[in-house]
Short mmCIF file of the C-alpha atoms (twelve columns), coordinates in Angstrom:
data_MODEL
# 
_entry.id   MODEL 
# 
loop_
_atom_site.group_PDB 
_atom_site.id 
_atom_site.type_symbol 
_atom_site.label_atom_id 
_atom_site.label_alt_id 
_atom_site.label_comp_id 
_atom_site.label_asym_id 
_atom_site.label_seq_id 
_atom_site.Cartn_x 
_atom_site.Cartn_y 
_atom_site.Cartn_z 
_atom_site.pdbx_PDB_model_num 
ATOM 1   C CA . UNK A 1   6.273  210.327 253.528 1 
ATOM 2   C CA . UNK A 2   4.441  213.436 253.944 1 
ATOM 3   C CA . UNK A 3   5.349  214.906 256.510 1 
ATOM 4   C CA . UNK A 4   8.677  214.709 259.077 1 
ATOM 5   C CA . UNK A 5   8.952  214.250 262.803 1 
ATOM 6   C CA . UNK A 6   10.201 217.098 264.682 1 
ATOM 7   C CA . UNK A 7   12.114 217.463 268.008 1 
ATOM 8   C CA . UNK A 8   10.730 218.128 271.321 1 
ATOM 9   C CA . UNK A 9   12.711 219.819 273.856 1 
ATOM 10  C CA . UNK A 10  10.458 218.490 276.507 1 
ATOM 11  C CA . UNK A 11  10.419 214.601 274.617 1 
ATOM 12  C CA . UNK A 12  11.701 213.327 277.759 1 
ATOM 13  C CA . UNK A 13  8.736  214.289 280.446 1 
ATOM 14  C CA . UNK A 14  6.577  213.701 277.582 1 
ATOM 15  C CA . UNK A 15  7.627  210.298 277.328 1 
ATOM 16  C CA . UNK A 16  7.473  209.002 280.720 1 
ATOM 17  C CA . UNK A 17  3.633  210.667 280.490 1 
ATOM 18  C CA . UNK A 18  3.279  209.397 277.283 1 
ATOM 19  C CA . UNK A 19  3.101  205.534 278.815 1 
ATOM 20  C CA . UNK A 20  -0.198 206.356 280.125 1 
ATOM 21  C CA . UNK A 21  -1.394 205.984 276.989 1 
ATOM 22  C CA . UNK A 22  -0.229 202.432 276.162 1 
ATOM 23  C CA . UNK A 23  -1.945 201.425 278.815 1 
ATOM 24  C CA . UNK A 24  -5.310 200.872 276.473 1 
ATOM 25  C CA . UNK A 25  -3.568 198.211 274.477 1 
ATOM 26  C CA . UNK A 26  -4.821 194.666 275.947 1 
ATOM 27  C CA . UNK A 27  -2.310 193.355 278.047 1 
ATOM 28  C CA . UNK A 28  -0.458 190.304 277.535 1 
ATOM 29  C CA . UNK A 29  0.674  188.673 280.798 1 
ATOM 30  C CA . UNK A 30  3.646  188.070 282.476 1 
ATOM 31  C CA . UNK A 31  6.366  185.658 281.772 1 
ATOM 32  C CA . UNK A 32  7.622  184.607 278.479 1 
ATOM 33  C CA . UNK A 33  5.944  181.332 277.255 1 
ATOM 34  C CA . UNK A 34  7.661  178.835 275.537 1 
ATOM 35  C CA . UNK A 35  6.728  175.708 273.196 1 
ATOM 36  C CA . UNK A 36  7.712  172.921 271.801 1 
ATOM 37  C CA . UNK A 37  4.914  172.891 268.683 1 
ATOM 38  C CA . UNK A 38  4.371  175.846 265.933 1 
ATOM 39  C CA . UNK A 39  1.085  177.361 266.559 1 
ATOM 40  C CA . UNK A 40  -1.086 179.162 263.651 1 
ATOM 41  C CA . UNK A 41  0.518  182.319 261.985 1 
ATOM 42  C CA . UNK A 42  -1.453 185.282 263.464 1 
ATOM 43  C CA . UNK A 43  -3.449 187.091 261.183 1 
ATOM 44  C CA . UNK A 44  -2.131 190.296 259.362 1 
ATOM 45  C CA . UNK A 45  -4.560 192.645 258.447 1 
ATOM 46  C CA . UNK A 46  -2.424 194.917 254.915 1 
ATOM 47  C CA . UNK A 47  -3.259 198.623 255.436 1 
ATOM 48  C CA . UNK A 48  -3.377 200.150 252.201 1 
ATOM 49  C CA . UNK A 49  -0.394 203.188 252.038 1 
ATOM 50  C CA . UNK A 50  -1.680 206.986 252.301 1 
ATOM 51  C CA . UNK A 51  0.946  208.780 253.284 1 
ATOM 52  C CA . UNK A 52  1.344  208.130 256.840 1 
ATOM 53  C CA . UNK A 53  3.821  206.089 258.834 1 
ATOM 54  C CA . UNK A 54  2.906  202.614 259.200 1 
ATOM 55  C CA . UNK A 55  4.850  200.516 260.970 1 
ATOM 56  C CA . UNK A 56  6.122  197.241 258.625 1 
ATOM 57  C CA . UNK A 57  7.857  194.055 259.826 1 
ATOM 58  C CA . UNK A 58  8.991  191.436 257.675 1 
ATOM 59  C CA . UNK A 59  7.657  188.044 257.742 1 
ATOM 60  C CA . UNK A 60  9.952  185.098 256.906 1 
ATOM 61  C CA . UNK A 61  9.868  181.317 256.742 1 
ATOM 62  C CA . UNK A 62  11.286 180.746 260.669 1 
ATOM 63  C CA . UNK A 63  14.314 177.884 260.359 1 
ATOM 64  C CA . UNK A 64  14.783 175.407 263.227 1 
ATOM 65  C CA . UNK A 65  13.877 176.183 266.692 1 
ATOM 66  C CA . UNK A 66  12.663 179.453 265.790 1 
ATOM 67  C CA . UNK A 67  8.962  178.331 267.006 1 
ATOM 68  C CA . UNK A 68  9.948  178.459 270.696 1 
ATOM 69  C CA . UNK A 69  7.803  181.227 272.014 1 
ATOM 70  C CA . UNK A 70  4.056  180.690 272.251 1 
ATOM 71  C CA . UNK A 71  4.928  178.203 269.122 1 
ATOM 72  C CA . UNK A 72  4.371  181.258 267.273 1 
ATOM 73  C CA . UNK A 73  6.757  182.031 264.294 1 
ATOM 74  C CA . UNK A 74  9.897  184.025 264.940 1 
ATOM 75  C CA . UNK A 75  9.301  186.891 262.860 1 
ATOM 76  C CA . UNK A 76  5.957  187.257 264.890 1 
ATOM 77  C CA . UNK A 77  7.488  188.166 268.514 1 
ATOM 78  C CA . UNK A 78  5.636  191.107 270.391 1 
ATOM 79  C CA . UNK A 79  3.199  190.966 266.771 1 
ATOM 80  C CA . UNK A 80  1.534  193.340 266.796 1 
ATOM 81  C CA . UNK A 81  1.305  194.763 270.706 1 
ATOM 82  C CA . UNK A 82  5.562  196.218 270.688 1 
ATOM 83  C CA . UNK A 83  5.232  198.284 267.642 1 
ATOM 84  C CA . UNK A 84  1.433  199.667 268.552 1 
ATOM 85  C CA . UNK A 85  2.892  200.590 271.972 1 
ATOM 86  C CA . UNK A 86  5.886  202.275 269.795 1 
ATOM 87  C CA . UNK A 87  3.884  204.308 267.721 1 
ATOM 88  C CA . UNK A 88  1.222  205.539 270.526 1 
ATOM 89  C CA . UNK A 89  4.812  206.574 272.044 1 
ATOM 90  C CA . UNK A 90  5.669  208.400 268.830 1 
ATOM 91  C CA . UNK A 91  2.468  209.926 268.390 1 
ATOM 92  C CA . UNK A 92  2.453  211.434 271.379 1 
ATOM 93  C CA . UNK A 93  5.837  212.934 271.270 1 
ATOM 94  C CA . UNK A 94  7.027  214.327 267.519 1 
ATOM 95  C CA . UNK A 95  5.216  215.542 264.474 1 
ATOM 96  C CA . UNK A 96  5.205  212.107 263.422 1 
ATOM 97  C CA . UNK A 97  1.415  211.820 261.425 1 
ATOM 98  C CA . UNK A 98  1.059  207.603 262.191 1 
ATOM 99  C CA . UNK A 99  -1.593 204.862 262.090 1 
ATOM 100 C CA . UNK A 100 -2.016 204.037 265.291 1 
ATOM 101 C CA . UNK A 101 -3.852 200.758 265.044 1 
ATOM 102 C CA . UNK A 102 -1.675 199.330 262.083 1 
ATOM 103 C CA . UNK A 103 1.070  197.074 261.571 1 
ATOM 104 C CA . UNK A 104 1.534  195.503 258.188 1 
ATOM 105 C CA . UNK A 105 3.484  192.000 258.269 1 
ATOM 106 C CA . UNK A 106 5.329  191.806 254.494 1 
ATOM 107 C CA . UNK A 107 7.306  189.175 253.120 1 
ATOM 108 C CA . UNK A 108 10.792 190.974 251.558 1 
ATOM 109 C CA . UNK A 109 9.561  190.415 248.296 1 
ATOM 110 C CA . UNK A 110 6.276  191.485 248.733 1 
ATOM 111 C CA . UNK A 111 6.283  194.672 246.202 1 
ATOM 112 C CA . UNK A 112 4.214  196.612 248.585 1 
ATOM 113 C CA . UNK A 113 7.405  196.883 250.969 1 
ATOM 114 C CA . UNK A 114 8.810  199.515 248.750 1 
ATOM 115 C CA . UNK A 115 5.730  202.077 250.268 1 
ATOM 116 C CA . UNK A 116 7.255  201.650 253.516 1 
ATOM 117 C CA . UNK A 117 10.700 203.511 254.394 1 
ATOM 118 C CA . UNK A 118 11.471 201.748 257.544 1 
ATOM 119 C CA . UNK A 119 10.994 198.732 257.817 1 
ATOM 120 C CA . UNK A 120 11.627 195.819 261.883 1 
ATOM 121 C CA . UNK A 121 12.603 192.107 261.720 1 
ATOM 122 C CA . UNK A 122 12.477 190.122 264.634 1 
ATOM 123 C CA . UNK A 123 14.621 187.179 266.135 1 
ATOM 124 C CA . UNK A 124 16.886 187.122 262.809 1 
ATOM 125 C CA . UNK A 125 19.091 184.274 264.049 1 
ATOM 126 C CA . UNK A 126 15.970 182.253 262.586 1 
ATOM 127 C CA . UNK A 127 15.851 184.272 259.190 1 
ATOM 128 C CA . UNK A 128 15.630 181.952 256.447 1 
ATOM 129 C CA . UNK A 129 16.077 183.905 252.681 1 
ATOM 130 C CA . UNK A 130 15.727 182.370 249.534 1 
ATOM 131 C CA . UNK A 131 17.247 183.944 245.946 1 
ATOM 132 C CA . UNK A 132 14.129 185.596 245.120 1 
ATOM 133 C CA . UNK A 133 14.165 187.464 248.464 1 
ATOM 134 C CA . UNK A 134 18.062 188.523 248.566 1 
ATOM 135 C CA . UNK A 135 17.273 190.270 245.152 1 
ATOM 136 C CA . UNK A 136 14.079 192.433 246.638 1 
ATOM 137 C CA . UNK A 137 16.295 192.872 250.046 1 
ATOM 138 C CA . UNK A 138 19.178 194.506 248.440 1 
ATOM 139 C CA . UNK A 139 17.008 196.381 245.913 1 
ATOM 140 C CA . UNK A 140 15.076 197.681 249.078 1 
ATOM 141 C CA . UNK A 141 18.221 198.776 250.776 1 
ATOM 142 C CA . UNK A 142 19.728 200.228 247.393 1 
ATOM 143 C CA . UNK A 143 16.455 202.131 246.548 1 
ATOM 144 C CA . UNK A 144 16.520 204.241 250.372 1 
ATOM 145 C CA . UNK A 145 14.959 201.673 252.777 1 
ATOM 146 C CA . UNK A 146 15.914 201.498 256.159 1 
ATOM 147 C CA . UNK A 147 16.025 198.262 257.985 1 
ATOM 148 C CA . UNK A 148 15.971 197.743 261.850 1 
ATOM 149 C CA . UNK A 149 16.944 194.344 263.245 1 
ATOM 150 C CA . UNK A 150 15.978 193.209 267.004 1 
ATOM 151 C CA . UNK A 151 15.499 190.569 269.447 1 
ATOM 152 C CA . UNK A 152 18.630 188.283 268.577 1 
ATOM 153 C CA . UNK A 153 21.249 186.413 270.272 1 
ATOM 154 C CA . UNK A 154 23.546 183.783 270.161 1 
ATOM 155 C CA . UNK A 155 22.653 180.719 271.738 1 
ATOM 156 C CA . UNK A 156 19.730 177.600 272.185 1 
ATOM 157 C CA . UNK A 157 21.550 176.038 269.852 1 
ATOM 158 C CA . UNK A 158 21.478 178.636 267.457 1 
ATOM 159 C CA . UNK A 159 24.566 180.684 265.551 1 
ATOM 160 C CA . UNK A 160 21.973 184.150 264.991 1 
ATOM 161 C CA . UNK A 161 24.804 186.329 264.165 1 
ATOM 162 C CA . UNK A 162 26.456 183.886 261.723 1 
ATOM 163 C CA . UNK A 163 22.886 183.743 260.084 1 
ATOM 164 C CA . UNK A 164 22.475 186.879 260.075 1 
ATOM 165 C CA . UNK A 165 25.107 187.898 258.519 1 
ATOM 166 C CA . UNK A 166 25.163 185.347 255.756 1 
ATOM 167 C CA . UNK A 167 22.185 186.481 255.011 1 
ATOM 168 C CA . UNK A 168 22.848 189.862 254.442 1 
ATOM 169 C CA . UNK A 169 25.830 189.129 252.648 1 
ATOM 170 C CA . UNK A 170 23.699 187.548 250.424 1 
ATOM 171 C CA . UNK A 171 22.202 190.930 249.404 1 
ATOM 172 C CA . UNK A 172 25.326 192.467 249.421 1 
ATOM 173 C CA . UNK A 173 28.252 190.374 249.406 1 
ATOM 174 C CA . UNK A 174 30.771 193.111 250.809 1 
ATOM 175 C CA . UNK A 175 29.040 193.946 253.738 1 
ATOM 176 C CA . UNK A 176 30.732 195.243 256.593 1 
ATOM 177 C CA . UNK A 177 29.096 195.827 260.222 1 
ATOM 178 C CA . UNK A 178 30.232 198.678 262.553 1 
ATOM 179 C CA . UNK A 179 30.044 198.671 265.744 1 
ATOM 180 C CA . UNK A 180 28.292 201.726 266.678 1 
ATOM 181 C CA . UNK A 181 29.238 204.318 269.570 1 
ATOM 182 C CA . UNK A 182 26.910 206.529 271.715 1 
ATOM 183 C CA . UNK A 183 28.294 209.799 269.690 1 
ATOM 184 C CA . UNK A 184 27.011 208.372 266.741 1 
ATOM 185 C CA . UNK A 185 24.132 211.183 265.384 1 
ATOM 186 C CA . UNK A 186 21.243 208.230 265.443 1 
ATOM 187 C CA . UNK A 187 21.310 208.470 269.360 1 
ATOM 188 C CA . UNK A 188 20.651 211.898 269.030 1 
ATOM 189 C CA . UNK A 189 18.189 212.194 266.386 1 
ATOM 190 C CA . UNK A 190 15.277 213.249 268.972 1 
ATOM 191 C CA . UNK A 191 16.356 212.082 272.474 1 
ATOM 192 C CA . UNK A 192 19.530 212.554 273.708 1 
ATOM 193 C CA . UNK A 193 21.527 208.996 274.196 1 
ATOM 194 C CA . UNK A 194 24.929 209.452 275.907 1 
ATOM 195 C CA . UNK A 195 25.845 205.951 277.214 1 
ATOM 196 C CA . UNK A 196 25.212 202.521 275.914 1 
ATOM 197 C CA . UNK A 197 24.712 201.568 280.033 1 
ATOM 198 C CA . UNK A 198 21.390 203.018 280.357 1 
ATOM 199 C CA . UNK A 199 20.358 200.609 277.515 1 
ATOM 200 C CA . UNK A 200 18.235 197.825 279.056 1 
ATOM 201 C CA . UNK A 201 19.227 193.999 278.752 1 
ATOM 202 C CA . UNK A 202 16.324 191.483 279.182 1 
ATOM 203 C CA . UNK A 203 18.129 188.566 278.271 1 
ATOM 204 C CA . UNK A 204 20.368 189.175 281.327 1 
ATOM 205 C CA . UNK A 205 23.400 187.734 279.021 1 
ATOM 206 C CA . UNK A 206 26.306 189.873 278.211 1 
ATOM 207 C CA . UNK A 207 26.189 193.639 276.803 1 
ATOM 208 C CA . UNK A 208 23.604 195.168 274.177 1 
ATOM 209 C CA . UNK A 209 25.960 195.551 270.474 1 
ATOM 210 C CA . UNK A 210 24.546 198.112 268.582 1 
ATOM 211 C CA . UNK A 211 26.130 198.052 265.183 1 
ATOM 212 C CA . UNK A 212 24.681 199.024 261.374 1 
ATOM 213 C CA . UNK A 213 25.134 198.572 258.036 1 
ATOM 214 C CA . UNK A 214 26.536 201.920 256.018 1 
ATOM 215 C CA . UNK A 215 25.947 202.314 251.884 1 
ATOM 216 C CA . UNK A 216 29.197 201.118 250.863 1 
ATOM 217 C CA . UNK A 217 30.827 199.821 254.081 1 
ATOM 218 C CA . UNK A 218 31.638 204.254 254.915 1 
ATOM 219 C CA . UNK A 219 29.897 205.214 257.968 1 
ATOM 220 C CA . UNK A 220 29.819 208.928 256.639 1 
ATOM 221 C CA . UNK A 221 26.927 207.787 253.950 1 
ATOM 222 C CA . UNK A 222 23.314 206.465 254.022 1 
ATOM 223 C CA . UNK A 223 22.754 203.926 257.239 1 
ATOM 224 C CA . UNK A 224 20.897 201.231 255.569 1 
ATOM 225 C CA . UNK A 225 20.208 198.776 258.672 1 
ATOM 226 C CA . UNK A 226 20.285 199.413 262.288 1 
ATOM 227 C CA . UNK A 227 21.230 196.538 264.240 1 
ATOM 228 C CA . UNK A 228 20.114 195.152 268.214 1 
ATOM 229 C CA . UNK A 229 21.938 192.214 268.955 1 
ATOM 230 C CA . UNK A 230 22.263 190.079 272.226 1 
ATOM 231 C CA . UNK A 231 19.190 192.554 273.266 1 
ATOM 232 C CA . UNK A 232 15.563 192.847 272.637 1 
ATOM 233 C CA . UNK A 233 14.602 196.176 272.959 1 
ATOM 234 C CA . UNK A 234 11.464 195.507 271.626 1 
ATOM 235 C CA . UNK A 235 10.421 193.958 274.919 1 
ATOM 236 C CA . UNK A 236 10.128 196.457 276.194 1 
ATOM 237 C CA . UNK A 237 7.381  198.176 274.162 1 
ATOM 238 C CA . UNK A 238 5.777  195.117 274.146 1 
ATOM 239 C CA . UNK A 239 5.498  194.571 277.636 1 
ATOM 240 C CA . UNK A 240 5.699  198.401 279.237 1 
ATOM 241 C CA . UNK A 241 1.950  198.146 280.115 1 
ATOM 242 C CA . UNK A 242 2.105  195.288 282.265 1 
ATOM 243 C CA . UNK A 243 4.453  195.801 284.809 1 
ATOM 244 C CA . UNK A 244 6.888  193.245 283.745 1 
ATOM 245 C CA . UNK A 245 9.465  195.691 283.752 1 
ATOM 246 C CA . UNK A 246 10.363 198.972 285.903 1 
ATOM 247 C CA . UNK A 247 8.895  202.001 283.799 1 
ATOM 248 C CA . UNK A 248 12.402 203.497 283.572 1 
ATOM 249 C CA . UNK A 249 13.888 200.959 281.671 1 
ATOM 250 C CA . UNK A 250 10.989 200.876 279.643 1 
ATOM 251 C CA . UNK A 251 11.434 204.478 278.700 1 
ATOM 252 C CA . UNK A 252 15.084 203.855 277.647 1 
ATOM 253 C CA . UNK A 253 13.670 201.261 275.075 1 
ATOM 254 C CA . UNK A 254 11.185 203.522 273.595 1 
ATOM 255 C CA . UNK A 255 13.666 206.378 273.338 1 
ATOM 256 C CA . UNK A 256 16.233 204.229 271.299 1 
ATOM 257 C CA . UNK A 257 12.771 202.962 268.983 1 
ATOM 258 C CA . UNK A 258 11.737 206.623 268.575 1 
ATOM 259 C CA . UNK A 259 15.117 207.720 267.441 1 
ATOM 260 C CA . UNK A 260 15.666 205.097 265.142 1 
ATOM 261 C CA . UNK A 261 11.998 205.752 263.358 1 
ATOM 262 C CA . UNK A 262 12.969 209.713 263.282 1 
ATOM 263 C CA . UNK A 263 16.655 208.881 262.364 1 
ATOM 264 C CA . UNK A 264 15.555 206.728 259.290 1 
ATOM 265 C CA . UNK A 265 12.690 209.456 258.093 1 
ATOM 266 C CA . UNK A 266 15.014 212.449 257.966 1 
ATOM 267 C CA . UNK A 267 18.196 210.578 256.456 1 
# 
């Protein structure tokens, strides 16, 4: 990257401010739809890398069930709306130099992936991985990317963390997930995060576990994944612009996405 965000002393009156500006993105409705039948991938539109942050999420072949929402594939949830919300947010608030009107969508062993620092995966309970992409995963991680997984929970008939994990462990067999607290310096990184309980919950089901994945398995080296689970933070930027939530809760989500992106650049 170019350039690296800074810290605002004001970030969070900014913020709350800030949502104005989402408020151009098209809204999307209210309630959650769900479906029985897959519907058409959406379209990604590849922005070529210059230098500034673009936002990547990883595409994957969804496994069962994973289709529920809109029929649309799992890796596609909030595509592209939560992470153009997230990045208006970011814009707006650190030194961050971002395209604001781009998200590219990359397989994990699309080559192009390595141009991106950071990248999101969605609903990873449906994450399906074949050889060829547990090679390029764990050659991302190894080589300084940063991965951060949301929107995943146990349940409609569905083991997500047991996938998950598998998964991973696929890239690196010894991996070894730690449950994060709120001293932990990625809660800090831009906004101040004291207390997990100000973290919103739109599933309504249980607690938020934050956790991550540390360069071998020692917390005081390289964080290579940041991990959401039983939450969907994501939601939240997704949705902030339609009054679907309260706006406070909405901030809360967009502070823990902004300090992940500025964690990940300046680590």
């Amino acid at each position: 990257m170019d350039s690296k965000p800074g810290r605002s002393g004001s970030g969070s009156l900014l913020l709350a401010a800030s949502l104005v500006l989402v408020a151009g993105v098209a809204a999307s409705g209210g309630a959650q739809r769900f479906s029985r039948e897959p519907a058409p991938e959406p379209v990604v539109n590849i922005t070529p890398y210059d230098g500034r942050f673009t936002f990547a999420r990883l595409k994957y072949t969804t496994g069962p069930g994973g289709f529920y929402y809109m029929g649309l594939p799992a890796w596609a949830h909030g595509y592209p709306k939560a992470e153009f919300n997230l990045i208006r947010i970011a814009r707006e608030i650190t030194t961050m130099k971002t395209h604001l009107d781009a998200s590219n969508a990359l397989t994990i062993d699309d080559p192009r992936l390595a141009k991106y620092p950071v990248a999101y995966m969605s609903e990873a309970g449906y994450w399906t991985m074949n050889a060829k992409e547990a090679l390029a995963l764990r050659a991302y991680l190894q080589k300084g990317g940063f991965i951060i997984f949301d929107d995943f929970r146990d349940g409609r008939g569905v083991a997500a963390w047991a996938n998950f994990e598998a998964n991973i462990k696929r890239a690196i067999p010894d991996a070894h997930f730690i449950d994060l607290e709120p001293s932990h310096p990625i809660f800090h990184s831009f906004f101040e995060i004291n207390s997990f309980s100000i973290i919103p919950q739109p599933y309504g089901s249980g607690r938020p576990i934050l956790r991550a994945l540390f360069e071998n398995n020692d917390p005081k080296q390289r964080m290579l994944a940041m991990v959401n689970f039983n939450t969907d933070v994501s939601d939240f930027w997704e949705f902030s612009d339609t009054g679907m939530y309260l706006v406070t809760d909405s901030n809360e989500g967009y502070k823990l996405g902004v300090n992940y992106l500025v964690y990940a650049l300046t680590h």
